[in-house]
N, CA, C and O atoms as a GROMACS GRO file, in nm:
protein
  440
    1UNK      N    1   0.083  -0.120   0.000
    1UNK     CA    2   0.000   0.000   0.000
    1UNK      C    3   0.087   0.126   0.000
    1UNK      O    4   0.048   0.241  -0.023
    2UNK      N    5   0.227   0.082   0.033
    2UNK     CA    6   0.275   0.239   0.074
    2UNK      C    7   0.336   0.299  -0.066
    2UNK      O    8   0.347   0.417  -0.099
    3UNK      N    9   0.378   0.157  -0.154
    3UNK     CA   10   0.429   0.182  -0.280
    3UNK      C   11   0.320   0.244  -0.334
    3UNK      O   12   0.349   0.340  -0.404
    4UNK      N   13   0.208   0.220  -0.325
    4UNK     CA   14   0.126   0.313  -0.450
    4UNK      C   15   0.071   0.416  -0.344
    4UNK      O   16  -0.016   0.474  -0.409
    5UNK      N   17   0.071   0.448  -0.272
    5UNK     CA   18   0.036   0.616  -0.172
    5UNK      C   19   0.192   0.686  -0.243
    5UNK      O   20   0.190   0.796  -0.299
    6UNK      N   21   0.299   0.617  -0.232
    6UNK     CA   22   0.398   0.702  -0.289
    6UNK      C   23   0.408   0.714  -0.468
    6UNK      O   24   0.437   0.812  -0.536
    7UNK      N   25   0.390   0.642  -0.489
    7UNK     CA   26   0.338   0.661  -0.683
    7UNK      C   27   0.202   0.735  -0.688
    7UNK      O   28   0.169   0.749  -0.806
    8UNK      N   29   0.151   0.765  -0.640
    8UNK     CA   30   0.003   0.842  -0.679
    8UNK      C   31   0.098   0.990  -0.654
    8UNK      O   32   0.110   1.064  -0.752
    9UNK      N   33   0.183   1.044  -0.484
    9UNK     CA   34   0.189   1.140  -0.510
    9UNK      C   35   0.305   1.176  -0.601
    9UNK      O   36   0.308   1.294  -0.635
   10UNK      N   37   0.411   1.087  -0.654
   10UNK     CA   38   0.535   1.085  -0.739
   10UNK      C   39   0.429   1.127  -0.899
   10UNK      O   40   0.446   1.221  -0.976
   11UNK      N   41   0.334   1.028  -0.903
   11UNK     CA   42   0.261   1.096  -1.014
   11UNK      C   43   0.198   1.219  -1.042
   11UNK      O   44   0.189   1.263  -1.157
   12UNK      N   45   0.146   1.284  -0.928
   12UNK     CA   46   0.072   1.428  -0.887
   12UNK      C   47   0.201   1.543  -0.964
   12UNK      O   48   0.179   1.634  -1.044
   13UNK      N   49   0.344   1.498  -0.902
   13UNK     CA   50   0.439   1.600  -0.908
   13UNK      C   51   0.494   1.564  -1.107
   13UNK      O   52   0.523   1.649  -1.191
   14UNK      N   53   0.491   1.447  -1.120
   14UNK     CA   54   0.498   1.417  -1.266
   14UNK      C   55   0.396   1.463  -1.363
   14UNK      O   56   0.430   1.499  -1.476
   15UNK      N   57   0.305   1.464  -1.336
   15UNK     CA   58   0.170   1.515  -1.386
   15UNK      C   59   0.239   1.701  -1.440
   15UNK      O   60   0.308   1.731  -1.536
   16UNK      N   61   0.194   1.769  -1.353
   16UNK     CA   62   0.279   1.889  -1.296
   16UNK      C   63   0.353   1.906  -1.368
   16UNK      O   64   0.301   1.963  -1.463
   17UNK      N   65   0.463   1.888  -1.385
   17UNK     CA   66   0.597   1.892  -1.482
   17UNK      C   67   0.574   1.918  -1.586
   17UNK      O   68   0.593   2.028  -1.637
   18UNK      N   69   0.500   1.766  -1.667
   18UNK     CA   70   0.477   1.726  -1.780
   18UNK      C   71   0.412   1.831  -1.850
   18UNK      O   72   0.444   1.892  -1.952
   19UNK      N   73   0.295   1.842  -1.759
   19UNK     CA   74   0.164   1.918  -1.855
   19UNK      C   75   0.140   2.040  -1.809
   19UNK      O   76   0.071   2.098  -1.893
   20UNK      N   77   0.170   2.132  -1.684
   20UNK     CA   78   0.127   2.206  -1.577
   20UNK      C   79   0.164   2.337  -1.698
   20UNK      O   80   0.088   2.427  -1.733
   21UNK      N   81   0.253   2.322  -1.726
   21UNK     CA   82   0.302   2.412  -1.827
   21UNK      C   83   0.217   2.484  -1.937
   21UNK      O   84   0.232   2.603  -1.965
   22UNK      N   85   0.125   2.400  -1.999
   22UNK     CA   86   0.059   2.400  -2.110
   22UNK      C   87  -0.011   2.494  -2.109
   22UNK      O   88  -0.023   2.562  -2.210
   23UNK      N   89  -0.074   2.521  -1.996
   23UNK     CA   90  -0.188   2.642  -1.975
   23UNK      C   91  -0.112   2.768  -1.932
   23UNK      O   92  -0.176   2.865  -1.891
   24UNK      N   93   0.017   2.771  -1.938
   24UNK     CA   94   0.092   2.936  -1.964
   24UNK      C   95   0.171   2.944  -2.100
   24UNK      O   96   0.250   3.035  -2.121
   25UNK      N   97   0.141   2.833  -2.200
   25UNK     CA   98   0.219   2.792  -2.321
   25UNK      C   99   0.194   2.962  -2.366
   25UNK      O  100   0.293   2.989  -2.434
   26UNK      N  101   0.132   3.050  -2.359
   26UNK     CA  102   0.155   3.200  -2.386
   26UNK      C  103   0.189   3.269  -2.320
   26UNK      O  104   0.190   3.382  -2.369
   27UNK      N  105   0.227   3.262  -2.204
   27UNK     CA  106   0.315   3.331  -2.082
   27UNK      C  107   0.448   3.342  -2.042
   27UNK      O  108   0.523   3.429  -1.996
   28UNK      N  109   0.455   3.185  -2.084
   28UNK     CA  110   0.605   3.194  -2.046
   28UNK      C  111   0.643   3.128  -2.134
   28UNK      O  112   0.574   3.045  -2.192
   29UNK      N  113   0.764   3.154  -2.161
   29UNK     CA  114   0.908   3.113  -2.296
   29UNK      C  115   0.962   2.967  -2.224
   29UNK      O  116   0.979   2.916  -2.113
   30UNK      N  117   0.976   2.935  -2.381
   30UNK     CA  118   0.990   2.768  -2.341
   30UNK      C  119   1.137   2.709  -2.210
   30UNK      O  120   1.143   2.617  -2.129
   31UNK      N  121   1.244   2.830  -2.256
   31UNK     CA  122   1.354   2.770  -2.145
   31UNK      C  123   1.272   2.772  -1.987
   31UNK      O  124   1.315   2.682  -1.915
   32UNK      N  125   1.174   2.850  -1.926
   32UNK     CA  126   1.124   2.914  -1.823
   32UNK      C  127   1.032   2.768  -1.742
   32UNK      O  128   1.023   2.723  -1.628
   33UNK      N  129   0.963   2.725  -1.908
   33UNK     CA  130   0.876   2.602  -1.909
   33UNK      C  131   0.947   2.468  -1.820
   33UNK      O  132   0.903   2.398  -1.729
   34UNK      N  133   1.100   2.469  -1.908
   34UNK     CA  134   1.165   2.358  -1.876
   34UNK      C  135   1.215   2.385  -1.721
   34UNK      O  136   1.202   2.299  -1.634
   35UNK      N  137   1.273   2.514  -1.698
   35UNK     CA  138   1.349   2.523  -1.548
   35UNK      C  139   1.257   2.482  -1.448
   35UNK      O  140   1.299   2.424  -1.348
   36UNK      N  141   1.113   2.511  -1.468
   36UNK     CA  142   0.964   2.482  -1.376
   36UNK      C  143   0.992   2.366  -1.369
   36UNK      O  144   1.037   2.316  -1.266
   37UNK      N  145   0.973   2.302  -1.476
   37UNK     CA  146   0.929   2.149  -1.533
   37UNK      C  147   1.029   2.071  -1.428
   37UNK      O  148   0.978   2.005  -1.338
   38UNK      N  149   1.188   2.080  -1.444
   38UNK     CA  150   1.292   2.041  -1.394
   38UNK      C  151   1.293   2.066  -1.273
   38UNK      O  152   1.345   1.973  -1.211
   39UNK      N  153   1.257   2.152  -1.207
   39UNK     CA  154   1.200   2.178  -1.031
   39UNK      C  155   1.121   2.087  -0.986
   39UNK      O  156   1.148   2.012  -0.892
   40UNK      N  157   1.001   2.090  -1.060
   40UNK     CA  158   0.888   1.988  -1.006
   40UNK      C  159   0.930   1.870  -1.036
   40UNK      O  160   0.906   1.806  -0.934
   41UNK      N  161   0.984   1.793  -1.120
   41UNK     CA  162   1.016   1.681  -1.181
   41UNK      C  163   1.116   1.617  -1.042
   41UNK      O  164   1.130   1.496  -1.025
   42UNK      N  165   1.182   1.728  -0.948
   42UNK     CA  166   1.252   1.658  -0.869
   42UNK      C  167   1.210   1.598  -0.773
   42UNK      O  168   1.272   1.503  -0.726
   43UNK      N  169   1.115   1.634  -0.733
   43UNK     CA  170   1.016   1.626  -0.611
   43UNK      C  171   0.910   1.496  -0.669
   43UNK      O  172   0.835   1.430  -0.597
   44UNK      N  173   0.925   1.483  -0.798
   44UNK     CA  174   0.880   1.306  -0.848
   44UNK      C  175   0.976   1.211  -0.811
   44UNK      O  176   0.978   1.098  -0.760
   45UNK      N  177   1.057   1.296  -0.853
   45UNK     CA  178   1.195   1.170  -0.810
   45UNK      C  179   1.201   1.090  -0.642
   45UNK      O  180   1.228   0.974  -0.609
   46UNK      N  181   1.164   1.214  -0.562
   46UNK     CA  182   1.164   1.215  -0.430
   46UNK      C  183   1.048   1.136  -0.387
   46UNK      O  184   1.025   1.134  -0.266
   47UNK      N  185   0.971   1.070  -0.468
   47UNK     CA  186   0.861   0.950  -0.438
   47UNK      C  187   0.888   0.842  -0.479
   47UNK      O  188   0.892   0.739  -0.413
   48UNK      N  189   0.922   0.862  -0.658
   48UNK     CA  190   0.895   0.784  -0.721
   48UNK      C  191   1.030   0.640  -0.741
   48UNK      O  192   1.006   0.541  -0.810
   49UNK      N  193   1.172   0.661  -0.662
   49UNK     CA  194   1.278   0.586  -0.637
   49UNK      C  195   1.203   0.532  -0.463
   49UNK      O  196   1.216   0.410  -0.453
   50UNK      N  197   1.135   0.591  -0.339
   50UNK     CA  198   1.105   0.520  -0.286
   50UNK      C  199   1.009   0.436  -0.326
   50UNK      O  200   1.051   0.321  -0.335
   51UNK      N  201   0.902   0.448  -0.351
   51UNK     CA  202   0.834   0.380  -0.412
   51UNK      C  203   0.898   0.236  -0.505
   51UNK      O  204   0.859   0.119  -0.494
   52UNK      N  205   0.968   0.272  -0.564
   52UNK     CA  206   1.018   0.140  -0.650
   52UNK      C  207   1.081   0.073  -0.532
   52UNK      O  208   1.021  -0.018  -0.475
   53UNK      N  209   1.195   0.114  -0.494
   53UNK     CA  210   1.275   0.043  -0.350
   53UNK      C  211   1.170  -0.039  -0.284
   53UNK      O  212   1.192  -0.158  -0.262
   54UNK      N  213   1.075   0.008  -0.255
   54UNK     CA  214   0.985  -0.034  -0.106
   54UNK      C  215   0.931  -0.182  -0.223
   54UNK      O  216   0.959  -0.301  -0.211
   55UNK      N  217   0.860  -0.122  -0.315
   55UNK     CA  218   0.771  -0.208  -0.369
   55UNK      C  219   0.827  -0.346  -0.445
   55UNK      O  220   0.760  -0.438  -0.492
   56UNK      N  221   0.988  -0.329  -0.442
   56UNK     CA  222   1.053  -0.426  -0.561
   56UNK      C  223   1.043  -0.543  -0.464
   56UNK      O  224   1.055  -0.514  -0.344
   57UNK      N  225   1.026  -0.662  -0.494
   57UNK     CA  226   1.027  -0.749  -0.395
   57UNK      C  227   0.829  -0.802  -0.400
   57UNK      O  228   0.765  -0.888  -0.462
   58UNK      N  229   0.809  -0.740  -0.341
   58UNK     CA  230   0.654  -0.688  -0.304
   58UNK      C  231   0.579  -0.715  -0.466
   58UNK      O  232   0.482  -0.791  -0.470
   59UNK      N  233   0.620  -0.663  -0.570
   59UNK     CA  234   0.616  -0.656  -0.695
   59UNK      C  235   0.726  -0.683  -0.800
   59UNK      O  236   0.832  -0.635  -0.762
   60UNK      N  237   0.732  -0.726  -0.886
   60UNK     CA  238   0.841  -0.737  -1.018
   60UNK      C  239   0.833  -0.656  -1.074
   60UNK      O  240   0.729  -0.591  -1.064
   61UNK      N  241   0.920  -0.620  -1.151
   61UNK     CA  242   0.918  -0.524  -1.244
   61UNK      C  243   0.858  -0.483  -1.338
   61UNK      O  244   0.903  -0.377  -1.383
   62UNK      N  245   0.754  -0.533  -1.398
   62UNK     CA  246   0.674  -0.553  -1.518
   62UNK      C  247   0.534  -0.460  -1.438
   62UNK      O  248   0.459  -0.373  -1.483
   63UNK      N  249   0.546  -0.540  -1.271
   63UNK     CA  250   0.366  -0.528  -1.175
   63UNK      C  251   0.388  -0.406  -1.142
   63UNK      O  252   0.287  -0.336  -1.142
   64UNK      N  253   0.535  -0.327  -1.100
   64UNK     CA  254   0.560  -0.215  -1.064
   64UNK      C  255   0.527  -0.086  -1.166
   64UNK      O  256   0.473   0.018  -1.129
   65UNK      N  257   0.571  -0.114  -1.300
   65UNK     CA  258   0.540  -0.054  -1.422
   65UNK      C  259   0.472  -0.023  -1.477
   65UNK      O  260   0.467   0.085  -1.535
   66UNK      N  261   0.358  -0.146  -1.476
   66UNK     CA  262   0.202  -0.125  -1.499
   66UNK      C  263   0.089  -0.080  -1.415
   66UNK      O  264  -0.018  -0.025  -1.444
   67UNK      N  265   0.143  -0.118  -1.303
   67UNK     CA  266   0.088   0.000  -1.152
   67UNK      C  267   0.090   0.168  -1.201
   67UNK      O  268  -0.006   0.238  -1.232
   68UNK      N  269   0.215   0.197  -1.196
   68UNK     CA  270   0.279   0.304  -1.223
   68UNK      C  271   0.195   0.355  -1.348
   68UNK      O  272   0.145   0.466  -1.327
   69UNK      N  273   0.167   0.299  -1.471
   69UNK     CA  274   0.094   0.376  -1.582
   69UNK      C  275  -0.060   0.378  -1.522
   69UNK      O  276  -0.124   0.484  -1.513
   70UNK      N  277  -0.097   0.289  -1.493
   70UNK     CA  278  -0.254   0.273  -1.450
   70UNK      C  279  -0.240   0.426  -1.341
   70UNK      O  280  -0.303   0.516  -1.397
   71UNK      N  281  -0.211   0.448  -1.278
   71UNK     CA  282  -0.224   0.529  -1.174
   71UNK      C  283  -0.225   0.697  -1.264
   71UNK      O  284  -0.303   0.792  -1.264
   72UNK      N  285  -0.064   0.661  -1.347
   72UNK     CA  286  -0.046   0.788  -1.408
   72UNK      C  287  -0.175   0.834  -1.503
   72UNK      O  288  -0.196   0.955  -1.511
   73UNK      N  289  -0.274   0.732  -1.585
   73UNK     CA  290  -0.367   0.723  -1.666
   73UNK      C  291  -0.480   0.788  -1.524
   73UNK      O  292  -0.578   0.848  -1.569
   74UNK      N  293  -0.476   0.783  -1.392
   74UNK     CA  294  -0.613   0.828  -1.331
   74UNK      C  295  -0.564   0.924  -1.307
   74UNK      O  296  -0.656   1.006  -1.314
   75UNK      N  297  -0.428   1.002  -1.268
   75UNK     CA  298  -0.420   1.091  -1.230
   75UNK      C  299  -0.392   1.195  -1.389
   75UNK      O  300  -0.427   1.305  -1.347
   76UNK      N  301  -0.386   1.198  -1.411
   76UNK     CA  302  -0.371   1.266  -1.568
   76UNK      C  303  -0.520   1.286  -1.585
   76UNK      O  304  -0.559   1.391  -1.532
   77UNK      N  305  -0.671   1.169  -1.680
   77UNK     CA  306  -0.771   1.245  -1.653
   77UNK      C  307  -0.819   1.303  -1.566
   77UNK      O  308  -0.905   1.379  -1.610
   78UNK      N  309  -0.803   1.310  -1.396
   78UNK     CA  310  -0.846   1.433  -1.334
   78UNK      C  311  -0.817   1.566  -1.322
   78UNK      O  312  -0.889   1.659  -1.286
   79UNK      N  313  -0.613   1.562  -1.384
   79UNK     CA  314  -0.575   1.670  -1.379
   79UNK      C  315  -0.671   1.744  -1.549
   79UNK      O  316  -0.759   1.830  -1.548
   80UNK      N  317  -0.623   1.686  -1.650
   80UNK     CA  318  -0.681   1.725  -1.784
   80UNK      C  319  -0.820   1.768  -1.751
   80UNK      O  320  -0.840   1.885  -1.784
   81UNK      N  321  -0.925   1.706  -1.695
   81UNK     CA  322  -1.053   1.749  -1.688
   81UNK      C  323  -1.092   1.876  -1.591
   81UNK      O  324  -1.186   1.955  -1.602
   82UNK      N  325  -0.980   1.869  -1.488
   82UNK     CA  326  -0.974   1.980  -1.368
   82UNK      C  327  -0.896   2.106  -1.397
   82UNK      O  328  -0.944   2.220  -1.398
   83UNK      N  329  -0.780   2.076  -1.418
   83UNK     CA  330  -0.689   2.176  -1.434
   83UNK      C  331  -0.673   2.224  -1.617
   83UNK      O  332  -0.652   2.345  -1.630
   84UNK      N  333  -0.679   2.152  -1.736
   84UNK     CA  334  -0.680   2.206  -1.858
   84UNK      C  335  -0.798   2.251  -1.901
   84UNK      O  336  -0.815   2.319  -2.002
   85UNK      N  337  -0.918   2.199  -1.794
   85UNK     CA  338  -1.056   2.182  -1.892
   85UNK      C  339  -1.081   2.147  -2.002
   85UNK      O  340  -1.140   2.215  -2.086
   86UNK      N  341  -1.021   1.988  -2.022
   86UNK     CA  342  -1.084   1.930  -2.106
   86UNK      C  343  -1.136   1.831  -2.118
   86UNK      O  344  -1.087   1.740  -2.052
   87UNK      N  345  -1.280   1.791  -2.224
   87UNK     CA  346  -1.366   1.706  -2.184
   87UNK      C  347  -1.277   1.552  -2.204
   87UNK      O  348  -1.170   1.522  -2.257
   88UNK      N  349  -1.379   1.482  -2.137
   88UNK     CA  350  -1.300   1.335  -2.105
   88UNK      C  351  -1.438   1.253  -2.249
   88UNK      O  352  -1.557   1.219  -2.253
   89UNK      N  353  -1.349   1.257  -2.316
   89UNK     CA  354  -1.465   1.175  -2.447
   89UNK      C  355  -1.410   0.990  -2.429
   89UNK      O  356  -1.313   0.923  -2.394
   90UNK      N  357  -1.618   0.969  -2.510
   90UNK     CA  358  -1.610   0.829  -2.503
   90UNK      C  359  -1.475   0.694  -2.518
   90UNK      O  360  -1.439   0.603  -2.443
   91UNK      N  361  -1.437   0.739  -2.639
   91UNK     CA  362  -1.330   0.739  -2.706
   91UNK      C  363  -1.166   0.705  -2.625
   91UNK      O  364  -1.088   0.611  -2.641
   92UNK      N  365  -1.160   0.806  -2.552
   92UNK     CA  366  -1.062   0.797  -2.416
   92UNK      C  367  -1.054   0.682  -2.334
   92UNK      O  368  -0.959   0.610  -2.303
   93UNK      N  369  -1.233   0.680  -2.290
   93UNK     CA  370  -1.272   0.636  -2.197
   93UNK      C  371  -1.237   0.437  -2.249
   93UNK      O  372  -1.174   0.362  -2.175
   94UNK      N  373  -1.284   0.402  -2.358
   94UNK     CA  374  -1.243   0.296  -2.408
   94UNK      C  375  -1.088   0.246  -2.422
   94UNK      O  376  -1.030   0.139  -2.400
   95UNK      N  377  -1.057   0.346  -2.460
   95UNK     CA  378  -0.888   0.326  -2.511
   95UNK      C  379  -0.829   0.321  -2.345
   95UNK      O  380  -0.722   0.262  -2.332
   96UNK      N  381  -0.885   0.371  -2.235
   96UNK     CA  382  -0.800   0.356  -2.098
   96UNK      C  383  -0.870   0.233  -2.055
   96UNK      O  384  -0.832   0.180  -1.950
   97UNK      N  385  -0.939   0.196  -2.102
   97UNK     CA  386  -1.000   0.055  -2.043
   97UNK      C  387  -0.929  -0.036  -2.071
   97UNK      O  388  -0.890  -0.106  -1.977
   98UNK      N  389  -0.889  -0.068  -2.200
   98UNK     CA  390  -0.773  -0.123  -2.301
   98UNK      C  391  -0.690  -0.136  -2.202
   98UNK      O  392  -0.698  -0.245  -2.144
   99UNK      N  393  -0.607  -0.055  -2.159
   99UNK     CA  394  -0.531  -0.044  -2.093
   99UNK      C  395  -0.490  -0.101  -1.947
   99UNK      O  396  -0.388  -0.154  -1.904
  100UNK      N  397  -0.665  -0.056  -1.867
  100UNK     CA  398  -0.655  -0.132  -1.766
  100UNK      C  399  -0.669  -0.280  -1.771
  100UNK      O  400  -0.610  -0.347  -1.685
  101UNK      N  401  -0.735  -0.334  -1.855
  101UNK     CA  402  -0.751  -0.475  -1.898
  101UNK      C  403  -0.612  -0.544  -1.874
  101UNK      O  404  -0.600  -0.627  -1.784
  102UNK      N  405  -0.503  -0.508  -1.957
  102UNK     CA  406  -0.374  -0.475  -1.938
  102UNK      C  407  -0.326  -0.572  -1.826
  102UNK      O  408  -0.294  -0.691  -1.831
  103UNK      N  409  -0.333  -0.471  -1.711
  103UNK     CA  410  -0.322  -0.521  -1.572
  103UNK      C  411  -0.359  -0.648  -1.515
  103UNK      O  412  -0.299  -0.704  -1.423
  104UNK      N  413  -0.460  -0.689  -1.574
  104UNK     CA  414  -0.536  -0.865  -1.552
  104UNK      C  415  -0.435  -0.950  -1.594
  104UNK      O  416  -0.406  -1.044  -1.520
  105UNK      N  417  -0.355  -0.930  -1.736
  105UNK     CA  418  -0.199  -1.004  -1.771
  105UNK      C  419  -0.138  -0.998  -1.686
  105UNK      O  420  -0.117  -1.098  -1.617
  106UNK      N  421  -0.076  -0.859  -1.654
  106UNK     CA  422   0.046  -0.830  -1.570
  106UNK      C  423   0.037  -0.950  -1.464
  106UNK      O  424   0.129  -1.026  -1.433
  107UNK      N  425  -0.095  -0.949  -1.414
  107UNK     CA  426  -0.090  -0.946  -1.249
  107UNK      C  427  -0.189  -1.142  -1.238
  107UNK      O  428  -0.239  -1.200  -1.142
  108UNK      N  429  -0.177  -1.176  -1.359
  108UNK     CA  430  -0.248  -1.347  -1.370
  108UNK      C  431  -0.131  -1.426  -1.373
  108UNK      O  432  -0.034  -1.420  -1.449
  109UNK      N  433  -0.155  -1.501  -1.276
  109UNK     CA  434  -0.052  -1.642  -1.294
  109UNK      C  435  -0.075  -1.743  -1.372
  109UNK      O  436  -0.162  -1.828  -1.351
  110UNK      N  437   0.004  -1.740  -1.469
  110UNK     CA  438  -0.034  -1.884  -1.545
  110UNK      C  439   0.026  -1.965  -1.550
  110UNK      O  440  -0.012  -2.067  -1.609
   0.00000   0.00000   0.00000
């Protein structure tokens, strides 16, 4: 449990980085974008190496990975729908299902 409390918030600060930017893409000049980006991006780091540590063992590498996108995929549409305002279409909604399906491999013993 503690590995993904620390990947949800390693993702919050990745989120941030990535995209946080987009909605001053006319404000601020792209070197300004990256120095932000590279600030926040550290403070992912600062979750997202405990998180792997704690969880390796606990998880393989493949379960850790696909954790890690599934999470980044929920926290991304809340930020996009909250913070960019944009709509979450059907379309999305299928293609992340895809995805989570995904996870039933990762995580089935055969």
């Amino acid at each position: 449990m503690k590995t993904v409390v620390l990947l949800i918030i390693s993702n919050i600060f990745m989120t941030m980085a990535w995209y946080g930017h987009l909605k001053h893409k006319a404000d601020w000049p792209l070197w300004l974008a990256i120095l932000i980006s590279w600030g926040i991006a550290f403070f992912e780091y600062c979750f997202q190496v405990p998180a792997n540590r704690i969880g390796y063992g606990e998880f393989n590498g493949y379960q850790l990975k696909t954790i890690q996108e599934i999470i980044t995929l929920i926290v991304f549409v809340v930020f996009a729908a909250v913070y960019l305002k944009e709509p979450l279409k059907w379309n999305y909604l299928v293609s992340f299902a895809c995805m989570v399906a995904a996870v039933f491999f990762v995580f089935k013993k055969f």
